[in-house]
Biopython code that builds the backbone (N, CA, C, O; Angstrom):
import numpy as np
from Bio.PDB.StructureBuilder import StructureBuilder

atoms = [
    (1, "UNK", "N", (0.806, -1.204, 0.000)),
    (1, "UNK", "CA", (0.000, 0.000, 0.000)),
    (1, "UNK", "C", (0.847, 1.265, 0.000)),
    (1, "UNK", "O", (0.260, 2.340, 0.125)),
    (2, "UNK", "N", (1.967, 1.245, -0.108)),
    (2, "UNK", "CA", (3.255, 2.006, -0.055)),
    (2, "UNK", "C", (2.778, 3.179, -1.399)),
    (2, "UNK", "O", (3.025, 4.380, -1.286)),
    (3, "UNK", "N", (2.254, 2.744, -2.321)),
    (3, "UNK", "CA", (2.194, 3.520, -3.548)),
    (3, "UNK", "C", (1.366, 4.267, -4.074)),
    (3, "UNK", "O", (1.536, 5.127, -4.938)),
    (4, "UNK", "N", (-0.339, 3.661, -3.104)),
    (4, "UNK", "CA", (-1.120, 4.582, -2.961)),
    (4, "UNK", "C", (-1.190, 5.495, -1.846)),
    (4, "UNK", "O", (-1.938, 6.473, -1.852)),
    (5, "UNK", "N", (-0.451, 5.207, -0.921)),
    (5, "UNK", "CA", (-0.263, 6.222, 0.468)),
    (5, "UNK", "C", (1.504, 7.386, 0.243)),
    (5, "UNK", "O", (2.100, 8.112, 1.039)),
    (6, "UNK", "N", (1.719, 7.081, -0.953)),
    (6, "UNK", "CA", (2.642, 7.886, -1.168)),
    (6, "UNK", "C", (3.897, 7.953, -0.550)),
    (6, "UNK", "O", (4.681, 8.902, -0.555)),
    (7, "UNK", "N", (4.057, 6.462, 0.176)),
    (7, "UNK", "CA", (5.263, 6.697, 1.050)),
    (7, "UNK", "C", (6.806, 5.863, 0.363)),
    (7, "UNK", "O", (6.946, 5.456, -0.791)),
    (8, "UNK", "N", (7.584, 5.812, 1.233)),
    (8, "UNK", "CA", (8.958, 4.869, 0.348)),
    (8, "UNK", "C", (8.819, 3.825, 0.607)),
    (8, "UNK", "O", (9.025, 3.822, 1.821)),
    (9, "UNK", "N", (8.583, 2.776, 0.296)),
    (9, "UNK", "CA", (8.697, 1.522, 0.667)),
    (9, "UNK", "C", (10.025, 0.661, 1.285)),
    (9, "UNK", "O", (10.014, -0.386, 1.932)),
    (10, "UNK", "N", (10.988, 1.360, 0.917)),
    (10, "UNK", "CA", (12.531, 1.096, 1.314)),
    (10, "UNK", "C", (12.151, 1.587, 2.904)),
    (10, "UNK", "O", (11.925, 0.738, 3.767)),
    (11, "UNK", "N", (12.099, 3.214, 3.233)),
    (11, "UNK", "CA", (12.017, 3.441, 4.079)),
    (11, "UNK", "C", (11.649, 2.615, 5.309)),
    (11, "UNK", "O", (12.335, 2.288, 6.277)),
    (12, "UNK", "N", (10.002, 2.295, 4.910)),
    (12, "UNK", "CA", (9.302, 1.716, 5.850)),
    (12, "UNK", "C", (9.610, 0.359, 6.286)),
    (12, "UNK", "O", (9.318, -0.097, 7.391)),
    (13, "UNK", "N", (10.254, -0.294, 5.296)),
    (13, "UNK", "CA", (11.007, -1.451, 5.784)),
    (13, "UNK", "C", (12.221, -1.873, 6.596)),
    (13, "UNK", "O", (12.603, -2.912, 7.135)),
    (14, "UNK", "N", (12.785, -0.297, 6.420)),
    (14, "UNK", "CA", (14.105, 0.080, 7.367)),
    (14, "UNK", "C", (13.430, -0.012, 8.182)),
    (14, "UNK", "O", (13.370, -1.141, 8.669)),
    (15, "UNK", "N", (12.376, 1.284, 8.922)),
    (15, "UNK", "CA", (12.341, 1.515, 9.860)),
    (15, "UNK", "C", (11.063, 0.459, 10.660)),
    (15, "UNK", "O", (10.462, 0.736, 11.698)),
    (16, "UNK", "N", (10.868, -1.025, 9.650)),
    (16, "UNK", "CA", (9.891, -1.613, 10.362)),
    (16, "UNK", "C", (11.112, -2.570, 10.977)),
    (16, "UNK", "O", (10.928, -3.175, 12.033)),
    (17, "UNK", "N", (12.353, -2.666, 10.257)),
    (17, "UNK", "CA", (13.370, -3.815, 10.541)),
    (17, "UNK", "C", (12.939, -4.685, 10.234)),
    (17, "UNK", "O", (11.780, -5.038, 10.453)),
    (18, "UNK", "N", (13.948, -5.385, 9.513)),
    (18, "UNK", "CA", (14.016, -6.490, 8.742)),
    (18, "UNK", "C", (13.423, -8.367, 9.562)),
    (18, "UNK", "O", (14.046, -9.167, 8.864)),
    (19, "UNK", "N", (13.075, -8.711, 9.998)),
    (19, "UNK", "CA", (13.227, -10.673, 10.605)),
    (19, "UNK", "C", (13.418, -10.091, 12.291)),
    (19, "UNK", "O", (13.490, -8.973, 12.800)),
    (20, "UNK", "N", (13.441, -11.098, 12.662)),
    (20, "UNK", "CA", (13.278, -11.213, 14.494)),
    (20, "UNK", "C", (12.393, -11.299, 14.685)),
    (20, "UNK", "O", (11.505, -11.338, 13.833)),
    (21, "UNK", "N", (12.201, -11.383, 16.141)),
    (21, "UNK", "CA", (10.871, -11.184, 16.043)),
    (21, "UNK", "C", (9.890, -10.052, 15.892)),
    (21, "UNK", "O", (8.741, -10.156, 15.463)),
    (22, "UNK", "N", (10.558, -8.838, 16.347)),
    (22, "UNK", "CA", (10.099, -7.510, 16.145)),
    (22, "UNK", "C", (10.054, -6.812, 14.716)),
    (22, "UNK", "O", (9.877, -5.598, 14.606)),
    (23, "UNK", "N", (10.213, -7.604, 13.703)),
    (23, "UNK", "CA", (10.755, -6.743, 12.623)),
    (23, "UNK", "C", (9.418, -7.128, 11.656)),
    (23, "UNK", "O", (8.330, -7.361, 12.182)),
    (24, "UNK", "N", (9.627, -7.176, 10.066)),
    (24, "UNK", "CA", (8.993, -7.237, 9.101)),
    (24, "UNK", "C", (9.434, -9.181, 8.904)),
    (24, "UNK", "O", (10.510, -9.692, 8.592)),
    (25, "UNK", "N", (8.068, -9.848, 9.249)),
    (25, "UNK", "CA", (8.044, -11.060, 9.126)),
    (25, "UNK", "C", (7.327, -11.900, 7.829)),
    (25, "UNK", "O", (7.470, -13.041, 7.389)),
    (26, "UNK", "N", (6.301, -10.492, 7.369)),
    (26, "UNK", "CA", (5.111, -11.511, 6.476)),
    (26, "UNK", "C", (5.540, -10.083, 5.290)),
    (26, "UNK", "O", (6.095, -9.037, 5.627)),
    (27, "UNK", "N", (5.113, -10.436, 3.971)),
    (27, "UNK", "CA", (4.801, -9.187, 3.014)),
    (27, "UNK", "C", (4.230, -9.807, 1.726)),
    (27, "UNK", "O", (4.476, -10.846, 1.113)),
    (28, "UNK", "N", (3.231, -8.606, 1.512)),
    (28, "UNK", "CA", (2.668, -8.748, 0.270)),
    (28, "UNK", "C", (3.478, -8.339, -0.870)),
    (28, "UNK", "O", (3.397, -7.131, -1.091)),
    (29, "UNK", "N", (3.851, -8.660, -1.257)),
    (29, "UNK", "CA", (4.937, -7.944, -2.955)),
    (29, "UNK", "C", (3.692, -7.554, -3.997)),
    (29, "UNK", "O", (2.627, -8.094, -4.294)),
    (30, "UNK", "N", (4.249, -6.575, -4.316)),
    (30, "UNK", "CA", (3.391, -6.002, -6.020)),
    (30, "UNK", "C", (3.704, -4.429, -6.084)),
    (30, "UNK", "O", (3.986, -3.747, -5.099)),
    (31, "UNK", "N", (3.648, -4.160, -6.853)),
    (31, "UNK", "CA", (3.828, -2.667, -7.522)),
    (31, "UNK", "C", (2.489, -1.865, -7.766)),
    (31, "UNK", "O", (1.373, -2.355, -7.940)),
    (32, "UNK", "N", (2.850, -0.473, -7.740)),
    (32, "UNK", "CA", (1.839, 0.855, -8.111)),
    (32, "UNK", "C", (2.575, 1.586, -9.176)),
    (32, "UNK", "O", (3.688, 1.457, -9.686)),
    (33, "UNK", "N", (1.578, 2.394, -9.337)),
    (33, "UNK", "CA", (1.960, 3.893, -9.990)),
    (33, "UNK", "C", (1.195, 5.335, -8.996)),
    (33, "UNK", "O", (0.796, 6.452, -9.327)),
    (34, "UNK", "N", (1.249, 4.769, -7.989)),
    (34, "UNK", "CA", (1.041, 5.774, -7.267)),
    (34, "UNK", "C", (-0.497, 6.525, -7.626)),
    (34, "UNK", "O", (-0.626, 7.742, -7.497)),
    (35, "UNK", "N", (-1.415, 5.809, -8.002)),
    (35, "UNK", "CA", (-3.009, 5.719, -8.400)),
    (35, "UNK", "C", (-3.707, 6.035, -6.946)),
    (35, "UNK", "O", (-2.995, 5.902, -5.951)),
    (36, "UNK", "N", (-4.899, 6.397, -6.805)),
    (36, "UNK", "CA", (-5.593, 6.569, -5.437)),
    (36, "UNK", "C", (-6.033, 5.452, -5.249)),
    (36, "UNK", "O", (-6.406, 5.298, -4.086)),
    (37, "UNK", "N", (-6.241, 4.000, -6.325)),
    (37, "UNK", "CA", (-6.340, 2.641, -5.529)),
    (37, "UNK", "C", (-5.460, 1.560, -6.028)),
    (37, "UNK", "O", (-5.158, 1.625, -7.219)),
    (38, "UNK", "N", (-5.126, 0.853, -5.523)),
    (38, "UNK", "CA", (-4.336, 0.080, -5.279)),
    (38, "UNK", "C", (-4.693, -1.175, -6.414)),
    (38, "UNK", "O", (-5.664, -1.930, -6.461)),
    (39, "UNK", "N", (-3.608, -1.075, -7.210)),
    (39, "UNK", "CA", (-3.127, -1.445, -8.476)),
    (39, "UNK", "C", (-2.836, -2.889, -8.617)),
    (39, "UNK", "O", (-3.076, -3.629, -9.570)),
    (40, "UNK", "N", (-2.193, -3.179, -7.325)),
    (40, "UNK", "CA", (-1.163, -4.719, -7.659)),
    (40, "UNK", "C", (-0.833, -5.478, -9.059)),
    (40, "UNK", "O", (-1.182, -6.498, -9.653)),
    (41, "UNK", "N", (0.273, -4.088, -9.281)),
    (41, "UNK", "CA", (0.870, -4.812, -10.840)),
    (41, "UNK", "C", (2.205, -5.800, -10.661)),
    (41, "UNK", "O", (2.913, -5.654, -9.665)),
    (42, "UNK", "N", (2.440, -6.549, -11.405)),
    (42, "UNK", "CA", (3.712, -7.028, -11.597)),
    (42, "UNK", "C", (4.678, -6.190, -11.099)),
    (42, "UNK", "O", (4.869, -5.021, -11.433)),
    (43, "UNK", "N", (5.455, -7.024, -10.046)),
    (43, "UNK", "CA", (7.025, -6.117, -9.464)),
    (43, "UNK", "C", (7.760, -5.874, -10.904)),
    (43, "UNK", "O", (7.814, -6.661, -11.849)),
    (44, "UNK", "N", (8.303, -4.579, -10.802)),
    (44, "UNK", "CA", (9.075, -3.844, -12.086)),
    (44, "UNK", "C", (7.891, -3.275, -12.974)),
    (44, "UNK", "O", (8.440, -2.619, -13.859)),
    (45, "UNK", "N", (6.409, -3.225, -13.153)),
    (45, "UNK", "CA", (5.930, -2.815, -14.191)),
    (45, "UNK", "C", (5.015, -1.171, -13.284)),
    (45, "UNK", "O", (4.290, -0.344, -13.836)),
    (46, "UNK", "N", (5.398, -1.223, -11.962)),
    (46, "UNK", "CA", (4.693, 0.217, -11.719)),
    (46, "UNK", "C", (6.095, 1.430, -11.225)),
    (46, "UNK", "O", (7.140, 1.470, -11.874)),
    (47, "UNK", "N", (5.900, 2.121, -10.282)),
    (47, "UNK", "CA", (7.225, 3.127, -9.935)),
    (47, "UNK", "C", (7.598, 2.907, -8.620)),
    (47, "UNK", "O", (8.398, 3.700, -8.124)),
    (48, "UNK", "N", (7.142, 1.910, -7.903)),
    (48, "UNK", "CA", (7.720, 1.695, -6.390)),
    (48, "UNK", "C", (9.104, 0.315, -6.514)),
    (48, "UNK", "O", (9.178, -0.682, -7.232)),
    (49, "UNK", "N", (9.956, 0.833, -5.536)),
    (49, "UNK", "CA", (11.174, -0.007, -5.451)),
    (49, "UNK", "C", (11.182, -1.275, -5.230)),
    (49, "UNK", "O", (11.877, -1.662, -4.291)),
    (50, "UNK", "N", (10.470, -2.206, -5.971)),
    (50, "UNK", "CA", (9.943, -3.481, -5.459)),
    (50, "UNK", "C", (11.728, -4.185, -5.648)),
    (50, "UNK", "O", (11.950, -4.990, -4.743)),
    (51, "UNK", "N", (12.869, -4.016, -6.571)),
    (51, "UNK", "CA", (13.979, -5.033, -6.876)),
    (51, "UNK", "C", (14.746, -4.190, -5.663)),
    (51, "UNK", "O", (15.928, -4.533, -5.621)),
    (52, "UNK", "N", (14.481, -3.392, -4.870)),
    (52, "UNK", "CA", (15.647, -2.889, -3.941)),
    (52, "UNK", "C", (14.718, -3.339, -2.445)),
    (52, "UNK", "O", (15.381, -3.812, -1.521)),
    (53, "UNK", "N", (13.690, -3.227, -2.318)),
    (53, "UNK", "CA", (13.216, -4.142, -1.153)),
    (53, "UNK", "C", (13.678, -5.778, -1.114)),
    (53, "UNK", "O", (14.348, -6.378, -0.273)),
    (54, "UNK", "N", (13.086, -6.218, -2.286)),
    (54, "UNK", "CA", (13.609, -7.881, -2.474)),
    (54, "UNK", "C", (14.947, -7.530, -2.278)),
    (54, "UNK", "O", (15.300, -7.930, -1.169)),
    (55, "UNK", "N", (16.154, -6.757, -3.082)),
    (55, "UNK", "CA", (17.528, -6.829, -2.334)),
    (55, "UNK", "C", (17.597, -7.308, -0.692)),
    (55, "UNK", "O", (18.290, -8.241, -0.285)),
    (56, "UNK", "N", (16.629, -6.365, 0.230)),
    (56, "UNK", "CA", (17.035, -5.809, 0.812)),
    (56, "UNK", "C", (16.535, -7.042, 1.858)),
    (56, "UNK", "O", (17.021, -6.871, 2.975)),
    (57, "UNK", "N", (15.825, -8.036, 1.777)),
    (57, "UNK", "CA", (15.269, -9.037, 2.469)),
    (57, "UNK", "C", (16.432, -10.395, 1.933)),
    (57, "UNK", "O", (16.457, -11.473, 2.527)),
    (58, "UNK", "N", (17.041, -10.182, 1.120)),
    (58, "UNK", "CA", (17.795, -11.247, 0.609)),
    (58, "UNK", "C", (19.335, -10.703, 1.637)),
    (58, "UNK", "O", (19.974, -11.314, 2.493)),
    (59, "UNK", "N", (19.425, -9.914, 1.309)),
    (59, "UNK", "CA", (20.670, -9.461, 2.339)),
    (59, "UNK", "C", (20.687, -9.377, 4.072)),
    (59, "UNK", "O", (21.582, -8.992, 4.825)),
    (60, "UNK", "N", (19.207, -9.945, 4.390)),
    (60, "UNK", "CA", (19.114, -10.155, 5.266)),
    (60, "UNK", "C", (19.135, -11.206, 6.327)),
    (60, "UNK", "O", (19.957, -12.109, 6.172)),
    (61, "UNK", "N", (18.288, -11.237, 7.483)),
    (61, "UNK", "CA", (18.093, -12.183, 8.194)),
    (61, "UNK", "C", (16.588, -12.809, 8.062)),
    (61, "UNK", "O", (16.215, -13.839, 8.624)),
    (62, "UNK", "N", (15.846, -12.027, 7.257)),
    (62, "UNK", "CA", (14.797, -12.062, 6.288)),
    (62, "UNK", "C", (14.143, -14.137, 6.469)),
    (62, "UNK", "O", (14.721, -15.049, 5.877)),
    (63, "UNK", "N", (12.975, -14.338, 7.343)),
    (63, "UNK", "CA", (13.142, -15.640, 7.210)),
    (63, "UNK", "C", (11.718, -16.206, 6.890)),
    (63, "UNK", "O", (11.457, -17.407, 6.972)),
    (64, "UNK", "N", (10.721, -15.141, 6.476)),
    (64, "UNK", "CA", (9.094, -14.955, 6.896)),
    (64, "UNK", "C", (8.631, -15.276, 5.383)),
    (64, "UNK", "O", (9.287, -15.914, 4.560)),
    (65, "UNK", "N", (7.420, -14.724, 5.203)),
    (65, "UNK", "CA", (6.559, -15.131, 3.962)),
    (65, "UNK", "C", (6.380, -13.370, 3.044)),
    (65, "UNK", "O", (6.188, -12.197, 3.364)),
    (66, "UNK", "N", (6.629, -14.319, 1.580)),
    (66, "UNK", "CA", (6.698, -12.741, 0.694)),
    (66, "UNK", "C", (5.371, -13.505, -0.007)),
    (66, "UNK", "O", (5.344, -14.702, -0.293)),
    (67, "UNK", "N", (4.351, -12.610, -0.205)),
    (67, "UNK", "CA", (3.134, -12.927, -1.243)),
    (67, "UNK", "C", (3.000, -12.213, -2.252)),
    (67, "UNK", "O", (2.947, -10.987, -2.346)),
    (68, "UNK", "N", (2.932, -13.207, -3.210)),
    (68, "UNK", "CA", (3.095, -12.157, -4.655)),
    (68, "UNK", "C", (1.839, -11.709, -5.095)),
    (68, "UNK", "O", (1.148, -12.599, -5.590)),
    (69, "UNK", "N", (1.059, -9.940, -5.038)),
    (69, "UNK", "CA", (-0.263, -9.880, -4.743)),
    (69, "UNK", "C", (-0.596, -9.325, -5.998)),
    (69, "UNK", "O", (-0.741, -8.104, -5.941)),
    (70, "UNK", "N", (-0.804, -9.943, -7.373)),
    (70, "UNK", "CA", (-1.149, -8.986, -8.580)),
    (70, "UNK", "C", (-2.792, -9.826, -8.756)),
    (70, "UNK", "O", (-3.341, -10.862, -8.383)),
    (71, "UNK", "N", (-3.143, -8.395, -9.714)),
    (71, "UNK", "CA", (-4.054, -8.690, -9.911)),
    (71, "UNK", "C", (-4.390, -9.166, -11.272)),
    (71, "UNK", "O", (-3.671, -8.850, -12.220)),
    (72, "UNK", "N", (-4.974, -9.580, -11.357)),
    (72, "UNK", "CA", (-5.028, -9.755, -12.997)),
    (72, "UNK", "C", (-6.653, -9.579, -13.991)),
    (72, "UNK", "O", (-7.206, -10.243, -14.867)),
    (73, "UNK", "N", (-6.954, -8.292, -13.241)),
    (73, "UNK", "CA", (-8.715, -8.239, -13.497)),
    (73, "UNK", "C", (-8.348, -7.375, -14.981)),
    (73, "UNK", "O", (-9.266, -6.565, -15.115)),
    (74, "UNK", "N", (-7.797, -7.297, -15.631)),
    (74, "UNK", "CA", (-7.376, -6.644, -16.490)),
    (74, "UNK", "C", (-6.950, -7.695, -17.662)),
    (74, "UNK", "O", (-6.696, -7.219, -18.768)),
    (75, "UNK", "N", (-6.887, -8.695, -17.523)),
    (75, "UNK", "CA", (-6.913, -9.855, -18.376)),
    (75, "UNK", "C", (-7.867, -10.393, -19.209)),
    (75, "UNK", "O", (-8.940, -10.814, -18.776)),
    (76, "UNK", "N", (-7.561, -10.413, -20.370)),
    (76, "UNK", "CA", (-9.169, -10.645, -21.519)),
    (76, "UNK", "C", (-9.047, -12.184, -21.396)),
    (76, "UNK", "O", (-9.936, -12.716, -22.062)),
    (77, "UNK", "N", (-8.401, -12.906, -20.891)),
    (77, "UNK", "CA", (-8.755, -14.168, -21.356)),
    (77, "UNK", "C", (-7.546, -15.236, -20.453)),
    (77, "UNK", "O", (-6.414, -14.770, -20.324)),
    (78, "UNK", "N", (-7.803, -16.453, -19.941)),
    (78, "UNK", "CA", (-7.011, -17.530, -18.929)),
    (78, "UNK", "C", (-5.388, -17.596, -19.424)),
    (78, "UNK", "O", (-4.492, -17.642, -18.581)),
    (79, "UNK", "N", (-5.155, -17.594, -20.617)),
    (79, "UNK", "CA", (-4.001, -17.484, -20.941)),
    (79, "UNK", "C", (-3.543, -15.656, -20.653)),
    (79, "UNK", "O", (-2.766, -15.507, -19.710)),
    (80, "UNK", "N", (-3.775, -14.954, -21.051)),
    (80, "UNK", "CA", (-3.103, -13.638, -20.285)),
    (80, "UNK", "C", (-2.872, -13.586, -18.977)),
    (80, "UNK", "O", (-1.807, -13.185, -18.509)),
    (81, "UNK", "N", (-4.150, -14.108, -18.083)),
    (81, "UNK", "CA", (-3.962, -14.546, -16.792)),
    (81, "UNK", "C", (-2.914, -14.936, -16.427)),
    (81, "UNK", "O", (-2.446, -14.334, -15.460)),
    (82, "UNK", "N", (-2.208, -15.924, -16.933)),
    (82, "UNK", "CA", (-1.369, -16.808, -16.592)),
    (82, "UNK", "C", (0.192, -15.985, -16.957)),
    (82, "UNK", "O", (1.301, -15.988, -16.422)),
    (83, "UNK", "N", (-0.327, -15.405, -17.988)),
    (83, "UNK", "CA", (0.959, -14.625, -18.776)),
    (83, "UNK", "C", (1.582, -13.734, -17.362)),
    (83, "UNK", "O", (2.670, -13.966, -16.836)),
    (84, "UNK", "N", (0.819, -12.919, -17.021)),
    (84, "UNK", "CA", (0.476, -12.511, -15.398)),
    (84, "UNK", "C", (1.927, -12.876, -15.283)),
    (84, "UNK", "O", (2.494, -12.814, -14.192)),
]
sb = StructureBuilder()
sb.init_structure("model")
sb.init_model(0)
sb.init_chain("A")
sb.init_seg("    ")
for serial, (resi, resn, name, xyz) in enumerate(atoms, 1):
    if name == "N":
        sb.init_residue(resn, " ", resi, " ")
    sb.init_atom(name, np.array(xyz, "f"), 0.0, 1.0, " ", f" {name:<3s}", serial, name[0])
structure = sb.get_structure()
């Protein structure tokens, strides 16, 4: 929700900290363009830092669940879906 609330997503993951128990354990992955609703496009196809967060959980102690949250209501047909 980083992209419709206008914030950094890097940031908030700094300052949620990474694994432990106190930190960032679960995440939804997907991209915006910074729209007033929430988009869930393919990571790399909107303007939020989705390949420098994934860095940033791989360089970590990072040990929790990433969910990949796109949507695909924009799909004419099961094979585009899938293309997804």
């Amino acid at each position: 929700h980083t992209a419709t609330a206008g914030t950094d997503a890097v940031d908030m993951a700094r300052r949620m900290g990474i694994g432990g128990p106190d930190g960032l354990v679960h995440l939804h992955l997907c991209d915006g363009s910074g729209a007033s609703v929430d988009e869930h496009l393919v990571p790399g196809r909107g303007t939020q830092p989705t390949a420098e967060v994934c860095e940033m959980l791989a360089a970590s102690d990072f040990a929790g669940h990433v969910i990949l949250e796109v949507t695909t209501s924009g799909a004419r047909n099961a094979a585009e879906r899938e293309a997804l």
